[in-house]
FIPA-939125 format. One record per residue: residue in three letters; z, x, y of N, C-alpha, C, O in turn. Coordinates in steps of 0.001 Angstrom, whole numbers, plus 500000, padded with zeros to 6 digits. Layout:
! residues N
ALAZXYZXYZXYZXY
...
This chain:
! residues 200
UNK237011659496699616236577660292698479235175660854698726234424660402699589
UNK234883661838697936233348663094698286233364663351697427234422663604696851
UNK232073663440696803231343664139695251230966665575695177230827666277694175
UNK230781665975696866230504667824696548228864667672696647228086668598696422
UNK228489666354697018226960666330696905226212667276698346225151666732698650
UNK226451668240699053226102667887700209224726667153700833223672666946700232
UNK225054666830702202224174665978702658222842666566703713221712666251704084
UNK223794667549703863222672667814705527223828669216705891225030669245705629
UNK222923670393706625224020671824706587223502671509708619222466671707709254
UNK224542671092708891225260670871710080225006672516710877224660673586710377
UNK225416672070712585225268673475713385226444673842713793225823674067714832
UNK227826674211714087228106674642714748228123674553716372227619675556716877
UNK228580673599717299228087673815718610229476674175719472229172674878720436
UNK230633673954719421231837674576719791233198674460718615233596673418718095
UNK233678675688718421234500675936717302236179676114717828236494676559718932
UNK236865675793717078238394675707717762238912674857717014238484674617715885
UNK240050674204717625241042673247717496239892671845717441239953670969716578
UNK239201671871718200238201670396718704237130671572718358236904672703718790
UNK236511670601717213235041671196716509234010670507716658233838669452716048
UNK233103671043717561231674669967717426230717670553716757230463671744716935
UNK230044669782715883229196669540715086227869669146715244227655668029714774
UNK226787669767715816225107668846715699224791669108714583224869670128713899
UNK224096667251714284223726667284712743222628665964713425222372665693714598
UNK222055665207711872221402664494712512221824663238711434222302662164711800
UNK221499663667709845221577662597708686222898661938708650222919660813709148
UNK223920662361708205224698661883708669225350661142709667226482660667709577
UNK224607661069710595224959660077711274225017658694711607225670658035712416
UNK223938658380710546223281657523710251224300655941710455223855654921710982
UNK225592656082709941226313655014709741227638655631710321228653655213709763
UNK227819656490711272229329657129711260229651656277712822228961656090713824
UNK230944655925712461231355654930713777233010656627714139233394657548713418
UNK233360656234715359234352656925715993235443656214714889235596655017714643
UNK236191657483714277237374656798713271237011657157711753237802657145710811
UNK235625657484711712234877657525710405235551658848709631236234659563710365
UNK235427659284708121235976660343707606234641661458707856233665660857708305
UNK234467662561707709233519663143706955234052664481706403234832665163707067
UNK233555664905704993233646666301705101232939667432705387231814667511704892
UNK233372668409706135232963669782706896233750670715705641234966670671705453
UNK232714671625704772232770672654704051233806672076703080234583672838702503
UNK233839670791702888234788670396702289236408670309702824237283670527701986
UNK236714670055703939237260669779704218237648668113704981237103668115706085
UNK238171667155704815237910665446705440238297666015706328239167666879706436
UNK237412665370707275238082665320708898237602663760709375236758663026708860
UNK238202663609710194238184662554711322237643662241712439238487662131713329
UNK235948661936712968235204661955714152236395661095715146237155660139715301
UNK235888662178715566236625661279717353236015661351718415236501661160719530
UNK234477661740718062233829661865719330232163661430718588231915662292717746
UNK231352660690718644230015660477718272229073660171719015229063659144719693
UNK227926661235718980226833661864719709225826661185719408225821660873718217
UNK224451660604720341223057660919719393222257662032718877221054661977718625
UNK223348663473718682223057664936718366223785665132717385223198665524716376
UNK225389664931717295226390665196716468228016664905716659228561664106717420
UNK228240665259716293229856664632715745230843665297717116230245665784718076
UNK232051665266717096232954665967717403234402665557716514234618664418716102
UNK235529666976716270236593666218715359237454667518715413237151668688715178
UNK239251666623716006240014667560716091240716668313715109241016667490714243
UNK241183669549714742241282670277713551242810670373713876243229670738714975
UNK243921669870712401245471670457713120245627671572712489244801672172711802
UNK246995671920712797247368673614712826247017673896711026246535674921710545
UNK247462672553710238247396672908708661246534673082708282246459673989707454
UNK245008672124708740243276672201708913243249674036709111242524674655708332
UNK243908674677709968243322675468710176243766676700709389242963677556709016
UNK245127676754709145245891677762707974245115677559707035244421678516706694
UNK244954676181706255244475676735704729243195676603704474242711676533703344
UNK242453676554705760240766676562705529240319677596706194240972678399706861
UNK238501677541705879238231678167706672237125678079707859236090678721708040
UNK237791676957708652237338676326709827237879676704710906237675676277712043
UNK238678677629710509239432678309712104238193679479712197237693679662713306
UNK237778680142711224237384681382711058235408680979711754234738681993711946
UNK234642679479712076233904679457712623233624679776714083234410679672715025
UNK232139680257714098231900680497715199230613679446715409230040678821714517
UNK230258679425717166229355678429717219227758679086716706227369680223716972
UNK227218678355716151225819678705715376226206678706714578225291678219713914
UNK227295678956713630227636678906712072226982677071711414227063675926711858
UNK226319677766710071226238676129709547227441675880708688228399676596708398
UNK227166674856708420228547673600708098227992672809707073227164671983707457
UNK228304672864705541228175671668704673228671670107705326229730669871705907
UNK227652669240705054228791667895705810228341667337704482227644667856703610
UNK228983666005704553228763664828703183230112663751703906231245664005704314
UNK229266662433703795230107661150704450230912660756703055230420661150701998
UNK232084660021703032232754659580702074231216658507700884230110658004701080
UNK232146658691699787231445658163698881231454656335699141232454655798699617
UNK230443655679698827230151654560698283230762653894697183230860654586696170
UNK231213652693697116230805652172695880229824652135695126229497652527694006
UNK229416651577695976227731651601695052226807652889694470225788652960693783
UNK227642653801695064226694655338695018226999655667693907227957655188693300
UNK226024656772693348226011657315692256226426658349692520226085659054693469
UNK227741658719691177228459659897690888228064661312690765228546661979689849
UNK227052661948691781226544662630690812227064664227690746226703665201690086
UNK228040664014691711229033665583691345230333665259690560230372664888689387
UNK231310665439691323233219665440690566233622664669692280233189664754693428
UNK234663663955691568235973663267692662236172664501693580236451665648693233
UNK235982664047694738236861664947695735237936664137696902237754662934697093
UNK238658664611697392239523664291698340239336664598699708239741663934700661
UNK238496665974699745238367666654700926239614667246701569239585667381702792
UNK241080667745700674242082668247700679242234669436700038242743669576698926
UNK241712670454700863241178671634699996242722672662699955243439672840700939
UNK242893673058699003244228673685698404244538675388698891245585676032698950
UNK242889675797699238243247676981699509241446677728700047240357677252700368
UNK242038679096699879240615679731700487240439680721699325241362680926698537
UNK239270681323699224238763682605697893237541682973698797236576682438699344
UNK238146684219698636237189685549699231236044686180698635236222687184697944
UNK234721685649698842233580685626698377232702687759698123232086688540698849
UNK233212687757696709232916689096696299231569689513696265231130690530696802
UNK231056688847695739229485688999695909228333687868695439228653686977694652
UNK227274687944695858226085686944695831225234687145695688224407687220696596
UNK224830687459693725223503687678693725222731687400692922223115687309691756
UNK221249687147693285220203687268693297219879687166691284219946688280690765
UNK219621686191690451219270686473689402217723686306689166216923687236689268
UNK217415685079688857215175684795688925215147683414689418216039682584689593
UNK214017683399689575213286681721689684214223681305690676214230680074690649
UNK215025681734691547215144681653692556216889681297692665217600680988693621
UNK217107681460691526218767681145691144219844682144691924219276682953692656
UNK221386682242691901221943683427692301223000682764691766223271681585691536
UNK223656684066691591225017683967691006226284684271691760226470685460692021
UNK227553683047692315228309683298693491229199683988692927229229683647691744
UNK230236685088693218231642685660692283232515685402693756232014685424694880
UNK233811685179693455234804684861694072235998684962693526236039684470692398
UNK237299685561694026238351686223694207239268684970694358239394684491695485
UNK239753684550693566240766682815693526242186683429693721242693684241692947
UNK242710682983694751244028683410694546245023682991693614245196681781693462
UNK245767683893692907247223683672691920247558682544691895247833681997690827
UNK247635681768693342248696680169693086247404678955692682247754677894692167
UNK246164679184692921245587678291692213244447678513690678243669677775690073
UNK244809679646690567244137680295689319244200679199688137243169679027687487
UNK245494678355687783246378677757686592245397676597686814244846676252685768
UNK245002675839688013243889674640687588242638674919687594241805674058687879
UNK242267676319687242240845676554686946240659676607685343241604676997684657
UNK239727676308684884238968676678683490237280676878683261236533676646684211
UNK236946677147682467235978677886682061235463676079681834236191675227681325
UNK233779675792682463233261674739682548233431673316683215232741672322683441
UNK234783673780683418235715672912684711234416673237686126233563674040686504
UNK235221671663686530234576671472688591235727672081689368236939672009689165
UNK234927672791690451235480672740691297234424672535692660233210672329692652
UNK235323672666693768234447672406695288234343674059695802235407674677695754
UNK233591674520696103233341675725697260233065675364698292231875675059698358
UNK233693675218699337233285674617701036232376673313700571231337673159701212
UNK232609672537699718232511670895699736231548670646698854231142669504698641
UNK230894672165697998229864671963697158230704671558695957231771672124695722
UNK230295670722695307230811670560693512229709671854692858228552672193693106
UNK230653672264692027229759673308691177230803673425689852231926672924689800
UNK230071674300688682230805674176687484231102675948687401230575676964687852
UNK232091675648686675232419677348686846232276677718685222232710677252684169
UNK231130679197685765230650679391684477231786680366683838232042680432682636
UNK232423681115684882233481682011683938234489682187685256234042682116686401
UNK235886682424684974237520682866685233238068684006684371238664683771683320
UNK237828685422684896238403686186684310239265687201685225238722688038685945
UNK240723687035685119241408687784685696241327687429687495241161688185688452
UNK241474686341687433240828685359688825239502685665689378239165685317690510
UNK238701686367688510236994686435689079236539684857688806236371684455687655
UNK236415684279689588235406683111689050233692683792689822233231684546690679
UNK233266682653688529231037683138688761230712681485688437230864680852687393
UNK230281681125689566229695679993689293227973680293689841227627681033690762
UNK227156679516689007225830679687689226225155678530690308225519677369690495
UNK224037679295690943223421678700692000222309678303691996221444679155691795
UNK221923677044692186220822676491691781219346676697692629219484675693693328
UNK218898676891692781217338676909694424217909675951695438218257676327696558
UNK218021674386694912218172673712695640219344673601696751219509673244697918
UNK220280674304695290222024674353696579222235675378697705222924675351698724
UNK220931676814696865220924677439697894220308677390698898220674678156699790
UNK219104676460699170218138676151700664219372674685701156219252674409702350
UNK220000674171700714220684673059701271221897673089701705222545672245702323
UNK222292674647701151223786674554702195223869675790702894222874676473703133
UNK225171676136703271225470677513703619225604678395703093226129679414703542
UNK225004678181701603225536679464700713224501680714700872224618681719700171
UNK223469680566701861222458681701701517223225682744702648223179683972702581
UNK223892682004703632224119682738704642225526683797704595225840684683705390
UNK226183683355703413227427683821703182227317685404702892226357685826702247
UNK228078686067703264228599687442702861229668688196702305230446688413703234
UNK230052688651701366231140689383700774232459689778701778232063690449702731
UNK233831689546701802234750689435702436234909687750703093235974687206703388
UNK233398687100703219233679685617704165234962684927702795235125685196701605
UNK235591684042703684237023683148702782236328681587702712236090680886703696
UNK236090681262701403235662679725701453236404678970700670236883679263699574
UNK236475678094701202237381676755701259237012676009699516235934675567699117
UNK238329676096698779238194676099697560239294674398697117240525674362697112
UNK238569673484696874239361672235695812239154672282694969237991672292694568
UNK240788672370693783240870672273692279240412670883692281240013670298693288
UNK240503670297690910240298669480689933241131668646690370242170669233690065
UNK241481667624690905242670666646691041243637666353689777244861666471689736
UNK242940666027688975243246665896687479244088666648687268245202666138687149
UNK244009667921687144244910669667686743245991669292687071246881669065686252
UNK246148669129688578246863668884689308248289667407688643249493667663688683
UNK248065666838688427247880665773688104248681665978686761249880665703686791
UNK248041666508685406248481667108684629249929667991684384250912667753683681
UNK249651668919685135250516669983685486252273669339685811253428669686685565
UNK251413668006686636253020667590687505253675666475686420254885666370686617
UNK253177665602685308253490665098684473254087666085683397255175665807682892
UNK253500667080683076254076668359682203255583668664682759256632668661682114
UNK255410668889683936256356669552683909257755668477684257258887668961684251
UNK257522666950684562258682666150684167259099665825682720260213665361682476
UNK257895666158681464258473666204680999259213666811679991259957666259679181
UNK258880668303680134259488669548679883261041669000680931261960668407680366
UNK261085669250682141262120668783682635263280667464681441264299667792680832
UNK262857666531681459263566665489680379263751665769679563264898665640679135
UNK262422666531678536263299667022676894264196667840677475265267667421677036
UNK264536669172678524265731669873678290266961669097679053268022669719679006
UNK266987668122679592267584667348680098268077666583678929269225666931678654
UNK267695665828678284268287665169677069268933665613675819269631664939675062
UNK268476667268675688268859668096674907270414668507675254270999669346674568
């Protein structure tokens, strides 16, 4: 499990199928076998550096994210699985990201804030809402508005010097986790819509 807190915005050092990663914080406690998430995505070290990580990506890693689409020098949100003991201080994550949304524009409001807009595709539009969490490449953020699949979630100073979001550009595809919950919801609904017309 991952809160969306990120930890440390990772480098890029060879991109592919087998992704290496120089970072430094994270490493702190990561043994070969360990989880971490990359832009919000869990992956699996299988290679550990005194520089950075290495971790193989499969064909599904690479369809519904957007970790195929790195190049080397690109930064990388990372964040190690959650603690017990740690404090909650984003939303539950899985690091099982559902899909990608095509980043419309990024801008610039005061005091150093910006405002992200993003293009959600049709099949996961239904577990978004207005003040609801979601993940953007592994950030937790709250979504200030969903209209007509525009989501605008707001950007804080801090999220923007701490991750990859300053570097992003209009057309880039980022790696988007609903709400588990929704999810969750949705699939109880609909057994039992299924049963009342079943018993009827």
């Amino acid at each position: 499990m991952f809160t969306g807190i990120v930890e440390e915005l990772g480098t890029v050092r060879q991109a592919g199928s087998r992704l290496s990663i120089s970072c430094a914080a994270v490493l702190e406690d990561m043994t070969i076998g360990a989880s971490i998430a990359v832009n919000g995505v869990c992956l699996t070290a299988v290679e550990v550096r005194e520089d950075g990580f290495t971790a193989d990506l499969a064909p599904e890693t690479l369809d519904r994210s957007n970790l195929g689409d790195l190049r080397a020098g690109d930064g990388v949100n990372l964040e190690r699985p959650i603690t017990l003991a740690a404090r909650l201080s984003g939303h539950i994550m899985q690091g099982h990201v559902d899909g990608t949304a095509v980043l419309e524009e990024l801008r610039e409001l005061h005091d150093g804030n910006w405002e992200l807009r993003v293009r959600i595709p049709e099949a996961l539009d239904r577990y978004l809402v207005f003040k609801g969490s979601i993940a953007i490449d592994g950030i937790s953020l709250t979504i200030a508005d969903i209209t007509d699949r525009l989501l605008r979630v707001a950007i804080i100073p801090h999220t923007y010097s701490a991750t990859n979001i300053a570097k992003r550009k209009p057309g880039d595809r980022l790696n988007i986790e609903c709400d588990m919950l929704a999810k969750h919801v949705e699939k109880l609904l609909a057994r039992i819509s299924l049963s009342g017309a079943t018993s009827d």
